[in-house]
Backbone bond lengths (Angstrom), bond angles and torsions (degrees), N, CA, C in turn:
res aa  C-N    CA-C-N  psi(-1)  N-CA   C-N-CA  omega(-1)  CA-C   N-CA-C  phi
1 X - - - 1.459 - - 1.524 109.08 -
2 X 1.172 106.97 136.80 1.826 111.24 -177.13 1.273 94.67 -85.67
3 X 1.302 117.61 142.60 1.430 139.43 159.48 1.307 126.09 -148.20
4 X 1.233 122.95 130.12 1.543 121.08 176.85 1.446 114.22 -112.31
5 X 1.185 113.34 127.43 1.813 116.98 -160.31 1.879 93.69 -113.62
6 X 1.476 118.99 132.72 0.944 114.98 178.44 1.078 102.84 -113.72
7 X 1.581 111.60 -178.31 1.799 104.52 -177.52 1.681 95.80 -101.24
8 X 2.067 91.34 -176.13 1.550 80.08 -157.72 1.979 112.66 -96.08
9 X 0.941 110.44 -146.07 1.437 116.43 -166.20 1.850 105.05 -62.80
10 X 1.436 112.86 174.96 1.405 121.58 174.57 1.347 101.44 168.95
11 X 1.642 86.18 148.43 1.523 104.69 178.61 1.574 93.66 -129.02
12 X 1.792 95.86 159.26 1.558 114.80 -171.34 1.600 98.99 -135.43
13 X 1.123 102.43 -163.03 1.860 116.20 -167.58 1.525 92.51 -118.62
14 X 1.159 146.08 153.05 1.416 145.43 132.32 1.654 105.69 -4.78
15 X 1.099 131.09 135.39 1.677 126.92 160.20 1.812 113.89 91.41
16 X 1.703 100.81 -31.31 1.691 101.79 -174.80 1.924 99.00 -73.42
17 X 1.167 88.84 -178.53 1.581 118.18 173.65 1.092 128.26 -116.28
18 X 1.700 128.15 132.92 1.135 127.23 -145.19 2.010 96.59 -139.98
19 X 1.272 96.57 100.09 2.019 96.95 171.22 1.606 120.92 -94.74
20 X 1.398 118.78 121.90 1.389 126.56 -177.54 1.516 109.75 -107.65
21 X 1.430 95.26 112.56 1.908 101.29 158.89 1.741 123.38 -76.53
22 X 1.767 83.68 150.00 1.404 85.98 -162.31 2.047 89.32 -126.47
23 X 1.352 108.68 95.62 1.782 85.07 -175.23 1.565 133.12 -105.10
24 X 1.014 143.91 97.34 1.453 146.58 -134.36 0.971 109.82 -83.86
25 X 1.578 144.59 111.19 1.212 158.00 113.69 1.441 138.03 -10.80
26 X 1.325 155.72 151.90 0.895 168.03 150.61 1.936 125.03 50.90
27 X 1.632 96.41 36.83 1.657 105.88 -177.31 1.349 86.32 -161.69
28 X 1.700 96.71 -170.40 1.261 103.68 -177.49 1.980 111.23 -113.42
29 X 1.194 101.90 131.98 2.142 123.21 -152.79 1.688 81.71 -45.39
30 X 1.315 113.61 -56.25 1.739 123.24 -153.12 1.285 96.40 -65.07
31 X 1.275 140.19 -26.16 1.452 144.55 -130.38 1.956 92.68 -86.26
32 X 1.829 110.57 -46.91 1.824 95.15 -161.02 2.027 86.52 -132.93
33 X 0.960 121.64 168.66 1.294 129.31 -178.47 1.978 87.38 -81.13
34 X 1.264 89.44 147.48 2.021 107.91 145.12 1.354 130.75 -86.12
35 X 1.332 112.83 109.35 1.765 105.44 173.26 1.675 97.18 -79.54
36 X 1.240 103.15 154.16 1.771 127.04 159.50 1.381 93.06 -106.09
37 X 1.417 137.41 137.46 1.068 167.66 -110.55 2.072 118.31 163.67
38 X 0.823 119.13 111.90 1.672 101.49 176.84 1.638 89.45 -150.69
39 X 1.701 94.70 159.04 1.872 110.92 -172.69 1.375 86.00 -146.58
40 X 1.133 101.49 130.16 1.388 131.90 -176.18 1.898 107.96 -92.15
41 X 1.370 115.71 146.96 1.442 99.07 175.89 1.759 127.31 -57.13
42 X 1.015 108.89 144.89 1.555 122.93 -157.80 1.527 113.73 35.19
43 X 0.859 109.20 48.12 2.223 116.01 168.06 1.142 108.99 -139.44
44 X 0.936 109.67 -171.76 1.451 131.28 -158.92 1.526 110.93 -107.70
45 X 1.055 115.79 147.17 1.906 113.96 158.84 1.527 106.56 -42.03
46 X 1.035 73.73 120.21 1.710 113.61 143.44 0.942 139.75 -110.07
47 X 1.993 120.15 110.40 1.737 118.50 -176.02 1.635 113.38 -69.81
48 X 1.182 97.86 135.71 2.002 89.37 173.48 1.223 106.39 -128.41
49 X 1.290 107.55 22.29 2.110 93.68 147.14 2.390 83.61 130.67
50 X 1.310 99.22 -179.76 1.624 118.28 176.17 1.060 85.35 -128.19
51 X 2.081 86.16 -178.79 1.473 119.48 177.80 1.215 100.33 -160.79
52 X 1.539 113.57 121.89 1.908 113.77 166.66 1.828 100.46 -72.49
53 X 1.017 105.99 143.07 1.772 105.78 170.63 1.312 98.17 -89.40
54 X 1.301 122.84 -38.26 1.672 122.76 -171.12 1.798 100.70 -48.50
55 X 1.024 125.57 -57.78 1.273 125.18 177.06 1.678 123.82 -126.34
56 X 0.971 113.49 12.83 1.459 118.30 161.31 1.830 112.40 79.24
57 X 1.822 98.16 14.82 1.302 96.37 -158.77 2.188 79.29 -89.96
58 X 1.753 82.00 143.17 1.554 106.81 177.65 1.830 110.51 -101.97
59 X 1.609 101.32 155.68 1.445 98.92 157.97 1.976 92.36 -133.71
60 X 1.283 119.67 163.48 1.306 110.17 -169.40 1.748 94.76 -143.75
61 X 1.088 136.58 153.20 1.089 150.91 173.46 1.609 125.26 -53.10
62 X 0.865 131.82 132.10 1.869 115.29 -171.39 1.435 90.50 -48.75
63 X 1.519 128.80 -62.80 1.402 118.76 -153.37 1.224 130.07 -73.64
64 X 1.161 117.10 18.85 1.499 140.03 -157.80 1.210 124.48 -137.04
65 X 1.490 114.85 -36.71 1.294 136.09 178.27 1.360 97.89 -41.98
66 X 1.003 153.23 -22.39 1.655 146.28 -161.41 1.995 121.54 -93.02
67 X 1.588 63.51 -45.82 1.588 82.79 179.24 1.414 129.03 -124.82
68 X 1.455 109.60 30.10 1.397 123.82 168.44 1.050 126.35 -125.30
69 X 1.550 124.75 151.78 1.632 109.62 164.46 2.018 88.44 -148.85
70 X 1.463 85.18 157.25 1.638 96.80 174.81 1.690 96.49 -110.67
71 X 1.350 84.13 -168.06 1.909 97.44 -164.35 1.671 97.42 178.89
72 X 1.503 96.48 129.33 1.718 97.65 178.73 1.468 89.59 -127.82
73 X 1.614 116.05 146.21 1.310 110.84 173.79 1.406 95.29 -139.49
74 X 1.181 101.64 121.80 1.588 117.10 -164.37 1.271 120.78 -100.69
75 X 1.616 114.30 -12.93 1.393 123.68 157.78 2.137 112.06 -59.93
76 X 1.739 119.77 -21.26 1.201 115.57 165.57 1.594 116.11 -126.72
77 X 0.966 102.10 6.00 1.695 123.31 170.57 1.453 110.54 57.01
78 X 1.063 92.78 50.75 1.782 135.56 168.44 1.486 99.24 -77.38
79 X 1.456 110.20 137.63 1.649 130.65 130.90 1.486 115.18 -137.07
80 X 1.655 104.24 139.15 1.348 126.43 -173.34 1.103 119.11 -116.95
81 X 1.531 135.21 162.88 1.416 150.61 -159.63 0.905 121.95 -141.78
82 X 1.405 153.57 71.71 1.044 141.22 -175.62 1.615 142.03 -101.16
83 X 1.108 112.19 110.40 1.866 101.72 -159.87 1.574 102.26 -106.22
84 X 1.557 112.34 142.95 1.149 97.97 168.65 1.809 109.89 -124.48
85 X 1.421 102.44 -160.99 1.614 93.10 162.19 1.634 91.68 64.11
86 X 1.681 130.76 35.71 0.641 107.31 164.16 2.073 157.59 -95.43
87 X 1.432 134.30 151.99 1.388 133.67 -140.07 1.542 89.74 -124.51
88 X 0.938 102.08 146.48 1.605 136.38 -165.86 2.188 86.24 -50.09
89 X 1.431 81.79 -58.37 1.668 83.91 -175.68 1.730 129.01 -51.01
90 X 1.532 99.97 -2.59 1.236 118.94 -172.84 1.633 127.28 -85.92
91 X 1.867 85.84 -3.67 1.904 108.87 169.86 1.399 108.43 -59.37
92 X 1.258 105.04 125.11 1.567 109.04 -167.53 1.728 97.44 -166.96
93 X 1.643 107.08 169.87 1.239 125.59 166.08 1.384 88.50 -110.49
94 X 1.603 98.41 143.92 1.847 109.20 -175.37 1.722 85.72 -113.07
95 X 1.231 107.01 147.34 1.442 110.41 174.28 1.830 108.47 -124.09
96 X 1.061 136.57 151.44 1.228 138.15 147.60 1.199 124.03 -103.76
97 X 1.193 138.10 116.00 1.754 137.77 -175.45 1.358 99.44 -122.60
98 X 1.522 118.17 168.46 1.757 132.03 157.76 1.735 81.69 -149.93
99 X 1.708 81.31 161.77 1.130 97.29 173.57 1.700 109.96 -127.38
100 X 1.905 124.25 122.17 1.116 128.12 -149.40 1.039 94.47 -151.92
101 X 1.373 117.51 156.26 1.615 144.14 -126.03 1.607 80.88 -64.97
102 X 1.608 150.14 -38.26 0.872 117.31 178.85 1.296 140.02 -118.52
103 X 1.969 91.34 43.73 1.063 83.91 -178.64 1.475 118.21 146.10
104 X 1.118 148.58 138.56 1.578 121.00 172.86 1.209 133.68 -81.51
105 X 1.089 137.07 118.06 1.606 158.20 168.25 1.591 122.50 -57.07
106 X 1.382 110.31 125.77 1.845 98.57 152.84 1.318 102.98 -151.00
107 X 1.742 77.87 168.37 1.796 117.29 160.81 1.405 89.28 -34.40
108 X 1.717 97.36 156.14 1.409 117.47 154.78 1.662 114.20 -88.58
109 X 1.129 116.42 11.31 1.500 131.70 -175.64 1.568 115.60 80.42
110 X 1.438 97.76 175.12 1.317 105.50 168.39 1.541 122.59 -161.06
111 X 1.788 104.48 106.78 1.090 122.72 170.72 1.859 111.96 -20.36
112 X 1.242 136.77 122.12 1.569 132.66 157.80 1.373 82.49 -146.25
113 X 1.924 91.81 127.61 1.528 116.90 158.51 1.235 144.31 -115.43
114 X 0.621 148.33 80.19 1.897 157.61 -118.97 1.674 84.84 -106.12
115 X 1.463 106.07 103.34 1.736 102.76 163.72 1.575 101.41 -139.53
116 X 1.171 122.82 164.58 1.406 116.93 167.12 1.605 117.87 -95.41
């Protein structure tokens, strides 16, 4: 059974940095890319970029590109998120999904709250 287990909630200050695990279950890590995904209160998804695990090659979102980077570590079949520079507006549920032969998968999310 595919499952992706994320880590759990956190809050930061304006300006800190905030890293989310993403850990994959029941396939093989190299096999489909990870989207990062996050929905902000009352909006909609928002894509913020992939990650191949096979080689770590990224694509990232225009709006994101600045202040993001992913990371797959395939020795624990891990993918990570990390934003920094972070803004109040940056309260969100972070999601991790792939999409695999049956189907698309996610994170159970992850609470990040940016308050001062």
């Amino acid at each position: 059974e595919v499952q992706l287990v994320q880590s759990g909630a956190e809050l930061r200050n304006p300006g800190a940095s905030v890293k989310v695990s993403c850990k994959a279950l029941g396939y093989i890590f190299t096999s489909y890319y990870i989207d990062w995904v996050r929905q902000a209160p009352g909006q909609g998804l928002e894509w913020m970029g992939r990650i191949d695990p096979e080689n770590n090659g990224t694509k990232y979102a225009r709006n994101f590109q600045d202040r993001v980077t992913f990371d797959a570590d395939t020795s624990t079949n891990t993918a990570y998120v990390e934003l920094t520079s972070l803004r109040i507006e940056d309260t969100a549920v972070y999601y991790c999904t792939t999409r695999g032969r049956g189907g698309d998968y996610w994170g159970q999310g992850t609470q990040v709250t940016v308050s001062v």
